[in-house]
GULUMPA-950549 format. One record per atom (N, C-alpha, C, O): atom name; residue number from 0; y negated, z negated, x negated. Coordinates in steps of 0.02 Angstrom, whole numbers, plus 32768, in hexadecimal, padded with zeros to 4 digits. Example, Ala and Ser with C-alpha at 12.3 -4.5 7.8 and 13.67 -1.06 7.14 Angstrom:
<sites>
{site 'N' 0 {811C 7E7A 7D6C}};
{site 'CA' 0 {80E1 7E7A 7D99}};
{site 'C' 0 {80A5 7E7A 7D6C}};
{site 'O' 0 {80A6 7E59 7D38}};
{site 'N' 1 {8070 7E9E 7D7E}};
{site 'CA' 1 {8035 7E9B 7D54}};
{site 'C' 1 {7FFE 7E76 7D7B}};
{site 'O' 1 {7FC7 7E6E 7D62}};
</sites>
This chain:
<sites>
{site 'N' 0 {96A7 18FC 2B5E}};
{site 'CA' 0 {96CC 18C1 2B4B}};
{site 'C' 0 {96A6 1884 2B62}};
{site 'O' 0 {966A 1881 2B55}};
{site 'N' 1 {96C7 1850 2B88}};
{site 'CA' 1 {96AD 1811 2BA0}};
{site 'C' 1 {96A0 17ED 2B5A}};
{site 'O' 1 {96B2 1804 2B23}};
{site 'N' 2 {967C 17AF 2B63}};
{site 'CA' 2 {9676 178C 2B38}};
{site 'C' 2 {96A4 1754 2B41}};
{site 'O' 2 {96AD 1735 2B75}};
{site 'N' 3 {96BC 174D 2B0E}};
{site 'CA' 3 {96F4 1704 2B12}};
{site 'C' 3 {96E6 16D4 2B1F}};
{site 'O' 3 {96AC 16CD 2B0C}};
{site 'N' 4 {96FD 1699 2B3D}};
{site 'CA' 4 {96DB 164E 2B31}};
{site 'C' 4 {96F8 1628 2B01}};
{site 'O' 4 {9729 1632 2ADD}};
{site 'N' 5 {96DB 1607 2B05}};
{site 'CA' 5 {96F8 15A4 2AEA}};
{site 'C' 5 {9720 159C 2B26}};
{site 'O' 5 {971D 15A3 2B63}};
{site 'N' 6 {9752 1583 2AE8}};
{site 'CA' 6 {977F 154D 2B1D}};
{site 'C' 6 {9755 1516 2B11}};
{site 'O' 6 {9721 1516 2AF1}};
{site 'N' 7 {9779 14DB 2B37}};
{site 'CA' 7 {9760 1495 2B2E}};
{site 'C' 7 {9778 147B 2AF7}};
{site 'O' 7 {975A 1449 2AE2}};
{site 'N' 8 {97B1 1493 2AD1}};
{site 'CA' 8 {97BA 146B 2A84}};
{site 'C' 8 {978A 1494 2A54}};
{site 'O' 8 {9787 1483 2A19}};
{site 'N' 9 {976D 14BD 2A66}};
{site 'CA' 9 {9738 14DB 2A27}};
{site 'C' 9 {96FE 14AB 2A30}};
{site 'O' 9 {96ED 148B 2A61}};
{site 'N' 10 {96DB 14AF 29E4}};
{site 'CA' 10 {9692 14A7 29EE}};
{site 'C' 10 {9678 14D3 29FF}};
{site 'O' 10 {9684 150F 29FD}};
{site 'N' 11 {962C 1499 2A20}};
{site 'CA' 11 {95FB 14CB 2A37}};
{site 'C' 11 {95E5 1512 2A1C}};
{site 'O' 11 {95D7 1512 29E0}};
{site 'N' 12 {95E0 154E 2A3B}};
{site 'CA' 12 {95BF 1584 2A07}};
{site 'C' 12 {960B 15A9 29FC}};
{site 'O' 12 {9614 15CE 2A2C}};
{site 'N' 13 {9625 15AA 29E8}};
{site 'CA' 13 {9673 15B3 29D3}};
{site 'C' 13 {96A2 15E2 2A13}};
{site 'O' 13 {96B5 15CD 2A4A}};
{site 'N' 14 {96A9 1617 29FC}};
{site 'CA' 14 {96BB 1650 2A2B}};
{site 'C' 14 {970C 166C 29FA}};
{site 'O' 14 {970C 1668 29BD}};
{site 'N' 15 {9744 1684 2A1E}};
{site 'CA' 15 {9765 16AD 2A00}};
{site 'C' 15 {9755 16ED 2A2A}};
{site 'O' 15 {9738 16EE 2A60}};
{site 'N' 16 {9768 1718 2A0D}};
{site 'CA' 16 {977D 1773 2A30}};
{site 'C' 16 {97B1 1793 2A0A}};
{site 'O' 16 {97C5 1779 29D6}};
{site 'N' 17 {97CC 17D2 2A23}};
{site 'CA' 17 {97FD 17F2 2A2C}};
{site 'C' 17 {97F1 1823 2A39}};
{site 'O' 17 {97E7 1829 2A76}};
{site 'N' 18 {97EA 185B 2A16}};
{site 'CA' 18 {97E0 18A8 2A1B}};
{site 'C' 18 {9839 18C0 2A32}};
{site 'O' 18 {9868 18AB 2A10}};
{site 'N' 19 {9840 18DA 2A55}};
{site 'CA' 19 {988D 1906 2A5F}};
{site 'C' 19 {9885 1959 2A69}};
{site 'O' 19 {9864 1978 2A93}};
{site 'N' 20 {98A3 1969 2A43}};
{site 'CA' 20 {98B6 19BF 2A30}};
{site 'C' 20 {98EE 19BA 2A56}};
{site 'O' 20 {9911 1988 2A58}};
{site 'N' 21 {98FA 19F7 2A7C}};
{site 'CA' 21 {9948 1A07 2A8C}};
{site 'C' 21 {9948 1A4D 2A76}};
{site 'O' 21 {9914 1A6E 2A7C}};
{site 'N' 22 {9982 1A6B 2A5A}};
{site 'CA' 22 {9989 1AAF 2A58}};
{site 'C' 22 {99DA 1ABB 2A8D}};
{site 'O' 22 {9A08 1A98 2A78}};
{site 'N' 23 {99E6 1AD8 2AB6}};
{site 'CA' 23 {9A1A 1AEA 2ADF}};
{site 'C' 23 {9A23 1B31 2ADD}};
{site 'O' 23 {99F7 1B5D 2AE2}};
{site 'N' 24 {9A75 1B3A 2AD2}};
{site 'CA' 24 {9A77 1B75 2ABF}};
{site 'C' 24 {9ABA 1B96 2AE7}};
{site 'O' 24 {9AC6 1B60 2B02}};
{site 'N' 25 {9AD6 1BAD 2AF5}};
{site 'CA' 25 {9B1B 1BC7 2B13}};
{site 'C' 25 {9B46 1BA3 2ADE}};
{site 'O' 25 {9B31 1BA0 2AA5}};
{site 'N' 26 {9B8B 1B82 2AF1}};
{site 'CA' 26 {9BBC 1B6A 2AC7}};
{site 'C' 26 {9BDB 1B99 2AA5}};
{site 'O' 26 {9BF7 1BC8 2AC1}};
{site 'N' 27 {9BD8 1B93 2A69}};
{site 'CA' 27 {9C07 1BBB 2A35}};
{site 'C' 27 {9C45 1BB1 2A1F}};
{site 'O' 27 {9C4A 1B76 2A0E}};
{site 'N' 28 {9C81 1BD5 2A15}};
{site 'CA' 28 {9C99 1BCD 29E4}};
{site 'C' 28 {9C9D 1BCF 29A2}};
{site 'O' 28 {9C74 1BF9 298E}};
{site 'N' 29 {9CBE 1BB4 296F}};
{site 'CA' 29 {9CB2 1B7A 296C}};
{site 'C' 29 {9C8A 1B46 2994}};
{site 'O' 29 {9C54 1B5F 29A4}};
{site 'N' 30 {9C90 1B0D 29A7}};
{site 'CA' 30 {9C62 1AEC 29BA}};
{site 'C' 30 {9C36 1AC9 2986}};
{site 'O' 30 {9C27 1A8D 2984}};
{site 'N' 31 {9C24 1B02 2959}};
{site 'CA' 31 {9BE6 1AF3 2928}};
{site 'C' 31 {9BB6 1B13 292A}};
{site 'O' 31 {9BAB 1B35 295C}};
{site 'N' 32 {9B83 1B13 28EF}};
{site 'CA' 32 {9B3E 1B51 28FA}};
{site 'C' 32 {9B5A 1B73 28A7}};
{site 'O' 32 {9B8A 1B8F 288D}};
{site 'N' 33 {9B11 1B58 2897}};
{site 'CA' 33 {9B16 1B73 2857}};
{site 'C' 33 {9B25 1B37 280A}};
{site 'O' 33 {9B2D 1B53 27D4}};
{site 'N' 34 {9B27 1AF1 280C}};
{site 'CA' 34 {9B45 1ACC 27DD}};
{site 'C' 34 {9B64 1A9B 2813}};
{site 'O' 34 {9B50 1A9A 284D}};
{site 'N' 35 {9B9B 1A6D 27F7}};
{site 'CA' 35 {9BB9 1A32 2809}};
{site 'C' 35 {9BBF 19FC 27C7}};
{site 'O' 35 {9BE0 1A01 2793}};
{site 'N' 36 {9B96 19CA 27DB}};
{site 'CA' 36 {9BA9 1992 2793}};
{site 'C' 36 {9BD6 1957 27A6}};
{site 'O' 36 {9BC7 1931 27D4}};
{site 'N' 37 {9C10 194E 2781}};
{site 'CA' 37 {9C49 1937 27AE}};
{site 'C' 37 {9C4F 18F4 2787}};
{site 'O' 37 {9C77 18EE 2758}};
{site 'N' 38 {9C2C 18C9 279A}};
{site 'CA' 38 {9C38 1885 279A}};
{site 'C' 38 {9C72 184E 277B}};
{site 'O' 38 {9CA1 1842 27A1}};
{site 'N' 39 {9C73 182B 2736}};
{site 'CA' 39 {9CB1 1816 2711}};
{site 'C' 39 {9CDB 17ED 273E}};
{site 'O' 39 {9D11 17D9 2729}};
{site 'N' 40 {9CC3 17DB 2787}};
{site 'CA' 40 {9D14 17BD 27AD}};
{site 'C' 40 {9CF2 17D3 27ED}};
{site 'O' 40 {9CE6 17A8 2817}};
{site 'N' 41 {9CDC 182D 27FE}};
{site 'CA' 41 {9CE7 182C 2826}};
{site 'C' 41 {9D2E 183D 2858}};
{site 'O' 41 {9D64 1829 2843}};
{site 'N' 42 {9D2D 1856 2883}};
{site 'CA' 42 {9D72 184D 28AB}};
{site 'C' 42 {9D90 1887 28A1}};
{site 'O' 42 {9DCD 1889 28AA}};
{site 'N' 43 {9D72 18BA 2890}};
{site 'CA' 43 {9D8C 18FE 2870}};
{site 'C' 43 {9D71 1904 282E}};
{site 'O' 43 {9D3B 18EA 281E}};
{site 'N' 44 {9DA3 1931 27FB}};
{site 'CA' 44 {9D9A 1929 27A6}};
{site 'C' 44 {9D92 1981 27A1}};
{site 'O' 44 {9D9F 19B1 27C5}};
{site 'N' 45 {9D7D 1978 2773}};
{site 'CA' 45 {9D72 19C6 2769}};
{site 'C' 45 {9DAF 19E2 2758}};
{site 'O' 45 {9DA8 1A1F 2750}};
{site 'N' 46 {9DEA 19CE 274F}};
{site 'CA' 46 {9E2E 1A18 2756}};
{site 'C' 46 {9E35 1A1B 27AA}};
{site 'O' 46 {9E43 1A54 27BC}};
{site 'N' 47 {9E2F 19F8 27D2}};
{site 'CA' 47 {9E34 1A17 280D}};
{site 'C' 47 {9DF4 1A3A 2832}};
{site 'O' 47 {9DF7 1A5A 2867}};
{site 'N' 48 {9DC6 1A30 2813}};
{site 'CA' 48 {9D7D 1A5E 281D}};
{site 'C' 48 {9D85 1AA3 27FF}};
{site 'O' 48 {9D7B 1AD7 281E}};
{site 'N' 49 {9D9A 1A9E 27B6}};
{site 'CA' 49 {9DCC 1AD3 27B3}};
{site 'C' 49 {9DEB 1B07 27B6}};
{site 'O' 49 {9DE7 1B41 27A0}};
{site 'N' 50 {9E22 1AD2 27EA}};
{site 'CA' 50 {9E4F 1AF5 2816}};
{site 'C' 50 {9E37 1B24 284F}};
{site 'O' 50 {9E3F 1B60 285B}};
{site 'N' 51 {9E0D 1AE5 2872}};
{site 'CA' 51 {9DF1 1B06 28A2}};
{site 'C' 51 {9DC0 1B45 289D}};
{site 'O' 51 {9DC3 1B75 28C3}};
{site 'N' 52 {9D8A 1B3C 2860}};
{site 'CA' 52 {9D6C 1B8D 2856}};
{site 'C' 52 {9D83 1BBE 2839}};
{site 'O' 52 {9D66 1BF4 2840}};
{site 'N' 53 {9DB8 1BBA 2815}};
{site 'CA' 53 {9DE1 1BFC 2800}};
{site 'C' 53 {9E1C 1C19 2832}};
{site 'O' 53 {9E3D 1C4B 2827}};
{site 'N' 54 {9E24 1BE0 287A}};
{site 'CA' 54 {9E47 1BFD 2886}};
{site 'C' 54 {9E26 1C23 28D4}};
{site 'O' 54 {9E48 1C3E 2900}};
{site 'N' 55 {9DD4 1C18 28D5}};
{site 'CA' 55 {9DBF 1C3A 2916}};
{site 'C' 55 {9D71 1C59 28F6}};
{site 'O' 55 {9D40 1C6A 2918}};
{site 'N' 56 {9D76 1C5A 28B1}};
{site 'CA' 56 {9D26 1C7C 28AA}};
{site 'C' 56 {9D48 1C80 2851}};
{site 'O' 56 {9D33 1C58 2827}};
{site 'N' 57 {9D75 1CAD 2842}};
{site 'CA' 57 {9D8C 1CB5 2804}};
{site 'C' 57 {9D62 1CD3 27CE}};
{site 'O' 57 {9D4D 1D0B 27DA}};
{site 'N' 58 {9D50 1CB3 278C}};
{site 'CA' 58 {9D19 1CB9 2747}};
{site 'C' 58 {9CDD 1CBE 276D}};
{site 'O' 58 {9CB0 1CD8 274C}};
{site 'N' 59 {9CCE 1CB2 279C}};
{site 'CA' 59 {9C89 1C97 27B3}};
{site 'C' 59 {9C5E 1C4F 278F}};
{site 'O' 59 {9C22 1C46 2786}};
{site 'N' 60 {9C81 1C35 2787}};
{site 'CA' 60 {9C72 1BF2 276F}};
{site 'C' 60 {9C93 1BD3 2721}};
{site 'O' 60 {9CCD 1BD6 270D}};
{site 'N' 61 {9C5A 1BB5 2700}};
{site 'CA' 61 {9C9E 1BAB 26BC}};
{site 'C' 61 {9C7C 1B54 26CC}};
{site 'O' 61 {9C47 1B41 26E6}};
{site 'N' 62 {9CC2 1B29 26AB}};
{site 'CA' 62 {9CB5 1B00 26BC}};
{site 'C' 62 {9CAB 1AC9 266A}};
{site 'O' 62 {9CC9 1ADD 2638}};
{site 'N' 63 {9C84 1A8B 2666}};
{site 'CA' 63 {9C72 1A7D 2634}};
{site 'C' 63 {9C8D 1A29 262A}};
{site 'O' 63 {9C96 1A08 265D}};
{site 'N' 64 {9C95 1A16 25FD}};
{site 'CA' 64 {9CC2 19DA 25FD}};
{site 'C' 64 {9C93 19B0 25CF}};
{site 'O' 64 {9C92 19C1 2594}};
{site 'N' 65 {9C6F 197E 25E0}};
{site 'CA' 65 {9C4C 1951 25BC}};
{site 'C' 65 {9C45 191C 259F}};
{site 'O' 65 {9C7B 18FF 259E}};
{site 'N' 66 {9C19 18FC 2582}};
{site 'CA' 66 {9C22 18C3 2564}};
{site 'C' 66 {9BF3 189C 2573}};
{site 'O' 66 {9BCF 188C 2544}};
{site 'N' 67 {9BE5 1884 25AB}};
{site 'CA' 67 {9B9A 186F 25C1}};
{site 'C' 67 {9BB6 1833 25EE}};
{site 'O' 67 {9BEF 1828 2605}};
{site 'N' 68 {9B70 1809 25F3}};
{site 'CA' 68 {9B7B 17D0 2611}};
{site 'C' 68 {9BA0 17CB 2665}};
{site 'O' 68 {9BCE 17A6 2675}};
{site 'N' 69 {9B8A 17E9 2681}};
{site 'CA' 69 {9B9F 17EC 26CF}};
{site 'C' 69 {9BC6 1833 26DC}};
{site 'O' 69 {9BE9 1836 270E}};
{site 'N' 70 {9BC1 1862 26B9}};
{site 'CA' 70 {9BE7 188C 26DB}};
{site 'C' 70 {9C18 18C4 26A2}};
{site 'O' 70 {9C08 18E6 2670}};
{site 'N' 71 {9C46 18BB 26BD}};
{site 'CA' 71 {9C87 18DE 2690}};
{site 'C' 71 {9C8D 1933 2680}};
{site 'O' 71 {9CA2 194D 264D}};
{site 'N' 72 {9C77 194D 26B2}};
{site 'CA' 72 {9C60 1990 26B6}};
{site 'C' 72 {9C2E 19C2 26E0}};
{site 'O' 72 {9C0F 19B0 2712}};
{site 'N' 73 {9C2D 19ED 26CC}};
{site 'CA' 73 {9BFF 1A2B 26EE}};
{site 'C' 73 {9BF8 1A62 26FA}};
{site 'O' 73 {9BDC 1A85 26D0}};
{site 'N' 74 {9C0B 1A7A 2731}};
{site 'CA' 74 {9C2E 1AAB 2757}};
{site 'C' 74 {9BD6 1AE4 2762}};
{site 'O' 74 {9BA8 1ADE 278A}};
{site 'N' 75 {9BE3 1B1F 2721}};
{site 'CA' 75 {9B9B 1B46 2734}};
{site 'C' 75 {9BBA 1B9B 2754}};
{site 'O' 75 {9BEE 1BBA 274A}};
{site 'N' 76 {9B80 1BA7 2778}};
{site 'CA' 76 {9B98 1BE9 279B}};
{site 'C' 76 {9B88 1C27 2764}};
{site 'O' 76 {9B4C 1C33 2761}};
{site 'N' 77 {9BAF 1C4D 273B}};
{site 'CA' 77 {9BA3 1C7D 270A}};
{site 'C' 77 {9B78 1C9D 26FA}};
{site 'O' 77 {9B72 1CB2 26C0}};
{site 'N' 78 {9B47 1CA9 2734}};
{site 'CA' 78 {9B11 1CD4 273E}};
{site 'C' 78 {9AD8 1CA5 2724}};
{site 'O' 78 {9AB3 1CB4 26F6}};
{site 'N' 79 {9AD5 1C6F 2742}};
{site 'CA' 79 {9AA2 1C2E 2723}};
{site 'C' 79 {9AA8 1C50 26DD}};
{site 'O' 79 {9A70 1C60 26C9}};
{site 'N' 80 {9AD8 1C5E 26B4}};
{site 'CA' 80 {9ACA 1C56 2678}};
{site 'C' 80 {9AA9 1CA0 264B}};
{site 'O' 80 {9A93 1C9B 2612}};
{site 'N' 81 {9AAB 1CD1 2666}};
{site 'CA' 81 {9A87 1D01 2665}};
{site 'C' 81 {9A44 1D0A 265A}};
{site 'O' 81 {9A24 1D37 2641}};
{site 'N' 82 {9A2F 1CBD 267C}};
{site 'CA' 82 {99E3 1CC7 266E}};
{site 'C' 82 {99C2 1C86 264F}};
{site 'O' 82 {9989 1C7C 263B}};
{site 'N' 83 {99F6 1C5E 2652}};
{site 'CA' 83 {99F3 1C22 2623}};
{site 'C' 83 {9A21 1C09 2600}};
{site 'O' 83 {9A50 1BF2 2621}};
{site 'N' 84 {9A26 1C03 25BF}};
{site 'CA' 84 {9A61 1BE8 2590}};
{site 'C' 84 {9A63 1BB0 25B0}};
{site 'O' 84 {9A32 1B92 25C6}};
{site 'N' 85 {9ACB 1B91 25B9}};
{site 'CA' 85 {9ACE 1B58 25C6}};
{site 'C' 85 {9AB9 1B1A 259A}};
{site 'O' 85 {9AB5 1AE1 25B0}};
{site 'N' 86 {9AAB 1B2D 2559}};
{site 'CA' 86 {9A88 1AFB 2532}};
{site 'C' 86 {9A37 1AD6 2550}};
{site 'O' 86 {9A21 1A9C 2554}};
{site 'N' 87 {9A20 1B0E 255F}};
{site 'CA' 87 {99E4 1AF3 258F}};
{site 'C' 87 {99EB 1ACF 25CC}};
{site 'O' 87 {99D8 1A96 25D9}};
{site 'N' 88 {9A0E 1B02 25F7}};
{site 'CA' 88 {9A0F 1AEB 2645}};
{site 'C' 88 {9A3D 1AA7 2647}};
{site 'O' 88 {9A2F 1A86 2679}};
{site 'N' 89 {9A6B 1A8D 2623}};
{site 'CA' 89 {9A94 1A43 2630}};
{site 'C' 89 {9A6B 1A17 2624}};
{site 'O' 89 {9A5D 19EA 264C}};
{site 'N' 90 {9A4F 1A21 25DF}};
{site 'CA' 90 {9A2F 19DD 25EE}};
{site 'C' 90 {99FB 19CC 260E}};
{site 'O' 90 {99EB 1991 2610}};
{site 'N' 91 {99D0 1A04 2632}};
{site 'CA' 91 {99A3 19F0 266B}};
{site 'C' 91 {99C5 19E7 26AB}};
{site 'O' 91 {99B1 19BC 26D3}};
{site 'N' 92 {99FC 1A10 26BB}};
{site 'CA' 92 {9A24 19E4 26DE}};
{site 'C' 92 {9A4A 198F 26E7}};
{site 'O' 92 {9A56 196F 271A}};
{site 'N' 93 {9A51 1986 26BE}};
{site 'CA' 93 {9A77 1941 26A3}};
{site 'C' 93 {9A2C 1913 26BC}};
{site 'O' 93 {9A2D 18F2 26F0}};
{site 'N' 94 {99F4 1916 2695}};
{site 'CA' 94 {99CC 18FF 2683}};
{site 'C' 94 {99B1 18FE 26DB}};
{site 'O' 94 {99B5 18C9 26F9}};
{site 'N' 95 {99A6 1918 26EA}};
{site 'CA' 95 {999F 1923 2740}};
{site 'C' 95 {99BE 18E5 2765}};
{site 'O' 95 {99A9 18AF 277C}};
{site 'N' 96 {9A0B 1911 275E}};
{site 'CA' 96 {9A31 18EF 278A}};
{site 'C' 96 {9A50 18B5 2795}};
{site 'O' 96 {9A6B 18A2 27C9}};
{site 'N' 97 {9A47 188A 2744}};
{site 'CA' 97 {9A52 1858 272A}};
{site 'C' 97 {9A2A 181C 2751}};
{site 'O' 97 {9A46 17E7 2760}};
{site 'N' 98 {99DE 182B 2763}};
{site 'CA' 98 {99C1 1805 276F}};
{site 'C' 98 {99CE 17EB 27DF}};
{site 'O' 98 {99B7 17BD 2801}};
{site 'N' 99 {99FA 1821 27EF}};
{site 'CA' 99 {9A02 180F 2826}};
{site 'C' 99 {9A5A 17FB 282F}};
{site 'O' 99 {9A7C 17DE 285A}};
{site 'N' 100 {9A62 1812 2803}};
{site 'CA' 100 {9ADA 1804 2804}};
{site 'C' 100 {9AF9 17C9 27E9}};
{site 'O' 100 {9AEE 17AD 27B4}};
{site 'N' 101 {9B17 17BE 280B}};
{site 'CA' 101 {9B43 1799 27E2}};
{site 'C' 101 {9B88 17B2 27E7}};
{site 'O' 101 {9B9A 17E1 280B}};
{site 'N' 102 {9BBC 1782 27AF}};
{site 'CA' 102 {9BF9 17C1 278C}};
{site 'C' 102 {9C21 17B4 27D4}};
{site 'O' 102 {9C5B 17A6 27C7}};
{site 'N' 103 {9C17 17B5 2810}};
{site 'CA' 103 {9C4F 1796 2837}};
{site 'C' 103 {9C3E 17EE 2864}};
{site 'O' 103 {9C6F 17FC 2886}};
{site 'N' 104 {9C12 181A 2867}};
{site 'CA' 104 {9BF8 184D 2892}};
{site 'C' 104 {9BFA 187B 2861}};
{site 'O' 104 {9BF5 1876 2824}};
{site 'N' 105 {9C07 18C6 289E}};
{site 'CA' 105 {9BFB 190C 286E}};
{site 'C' 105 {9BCE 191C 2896}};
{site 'O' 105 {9BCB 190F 28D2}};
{site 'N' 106 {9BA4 193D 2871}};
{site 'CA' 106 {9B57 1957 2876}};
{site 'C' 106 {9B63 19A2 2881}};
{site 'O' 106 {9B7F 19CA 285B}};
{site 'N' 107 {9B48 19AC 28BB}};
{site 'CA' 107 {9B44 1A06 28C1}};
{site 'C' 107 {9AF8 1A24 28AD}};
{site 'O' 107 {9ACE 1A13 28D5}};
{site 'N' 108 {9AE1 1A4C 2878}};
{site 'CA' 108 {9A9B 1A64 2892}};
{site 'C' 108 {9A84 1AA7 2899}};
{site 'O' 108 {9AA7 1AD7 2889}};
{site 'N' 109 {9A68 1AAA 28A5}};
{site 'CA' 109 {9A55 1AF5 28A9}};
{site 'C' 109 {9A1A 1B0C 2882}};
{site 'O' 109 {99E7 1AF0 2895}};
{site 'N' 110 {9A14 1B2D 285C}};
{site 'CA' 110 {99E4 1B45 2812}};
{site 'C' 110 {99C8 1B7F 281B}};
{site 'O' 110 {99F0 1BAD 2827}};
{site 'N' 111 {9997 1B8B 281A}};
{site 'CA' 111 {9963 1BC6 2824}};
{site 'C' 111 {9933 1BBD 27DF}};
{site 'O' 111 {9904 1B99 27CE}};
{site 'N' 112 {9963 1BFF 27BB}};
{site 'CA' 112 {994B 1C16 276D}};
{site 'C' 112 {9901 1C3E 2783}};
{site 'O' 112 {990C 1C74 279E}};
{site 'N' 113 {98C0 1C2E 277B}};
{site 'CA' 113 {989E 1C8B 2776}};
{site 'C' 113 {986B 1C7C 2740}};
{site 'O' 113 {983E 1C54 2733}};
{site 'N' 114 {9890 1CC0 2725}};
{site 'CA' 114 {985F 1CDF 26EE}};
{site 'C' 114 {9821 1D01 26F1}};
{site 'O' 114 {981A 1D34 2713}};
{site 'N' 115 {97F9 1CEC 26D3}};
{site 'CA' 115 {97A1 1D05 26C7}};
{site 'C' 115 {97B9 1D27 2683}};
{site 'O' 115 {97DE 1D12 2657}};
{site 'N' 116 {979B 1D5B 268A}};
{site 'CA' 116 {977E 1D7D 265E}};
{site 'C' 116 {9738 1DB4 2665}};
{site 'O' 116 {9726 1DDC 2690}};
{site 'N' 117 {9723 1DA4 2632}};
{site 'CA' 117 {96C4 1DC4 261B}};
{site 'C' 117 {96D9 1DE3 25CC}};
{site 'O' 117 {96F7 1DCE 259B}};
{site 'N' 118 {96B4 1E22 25E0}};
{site 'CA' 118 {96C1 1E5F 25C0}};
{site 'C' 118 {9679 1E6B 2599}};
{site 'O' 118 {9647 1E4C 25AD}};
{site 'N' 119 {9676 1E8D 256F}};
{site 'CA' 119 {963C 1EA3 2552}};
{site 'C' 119 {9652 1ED5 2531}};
{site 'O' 119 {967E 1ECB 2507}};
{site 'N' 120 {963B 1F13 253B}};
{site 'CA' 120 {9649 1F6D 252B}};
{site 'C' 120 {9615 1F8E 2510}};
{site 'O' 120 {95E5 1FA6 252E}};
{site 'N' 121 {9623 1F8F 24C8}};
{site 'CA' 121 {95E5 1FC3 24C9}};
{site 'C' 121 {95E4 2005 24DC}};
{site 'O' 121 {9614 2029 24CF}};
{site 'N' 122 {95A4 2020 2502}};
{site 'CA' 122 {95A1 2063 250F}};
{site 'C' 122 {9587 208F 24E3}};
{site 'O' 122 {9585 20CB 24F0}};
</sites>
């Protein structure tokens, strides 16, 4: 990674940076992963999100209807919940995604649950 500069409106000493992750993956249908948080005016509402996953990836997905500042609902993939109650996993979602959304965008992400476990057996 280069080091950033100063522009000329910064003070002296005064640097920004920018780390970028990409993950690229083959396009799916749905054109989702594993959650969607659907934004209170974004341009699609969750009955046609819906529509659209029951009618090309059917009880794969249940979908969640909220009461939160920026976003109206939350579209989780079934299996997510297998290894995490949705009581847990939303609101670290929300809490996440909140800090980069606003209600006008739906958020796609992709969630990687893994479990540790340490055993102790007596012999």
């Amino acid at each position: 990674m280069h080091a950033a500069k100063s522009s000329p409106d910064e003070p002296h000493g005064v640097s920004r940076k920018a780390e970028l992750s990409i993950k690229m993956a083959e396009f799916e249908i749905p054109p989702m992963q594993d959650v969607l948080l659907v934004g209170r005016k974004a341009p699609i509402g969750p009955e046609a999100v819906r529509r659209m996953v029951d009618a090309l990836t059917p009880d794969q997905y249940v979908i969640l209807h909220l009461d939160h500042r920026i976003f109206e609902a939350v579209v989780l993939r079934k299996s997510l919940l297998t290894f995490m109650p949705q009581e847990k996993l939303v609101p670290i979602l929300l809490e996440e995604a909140s800090r980069v959304a606003s209600e006008y965008v739906v958020i796609k992400a992709q969630v990687s649950v893994i479990i540790q476990v340490k055993r102790a057996v007596d012999l």
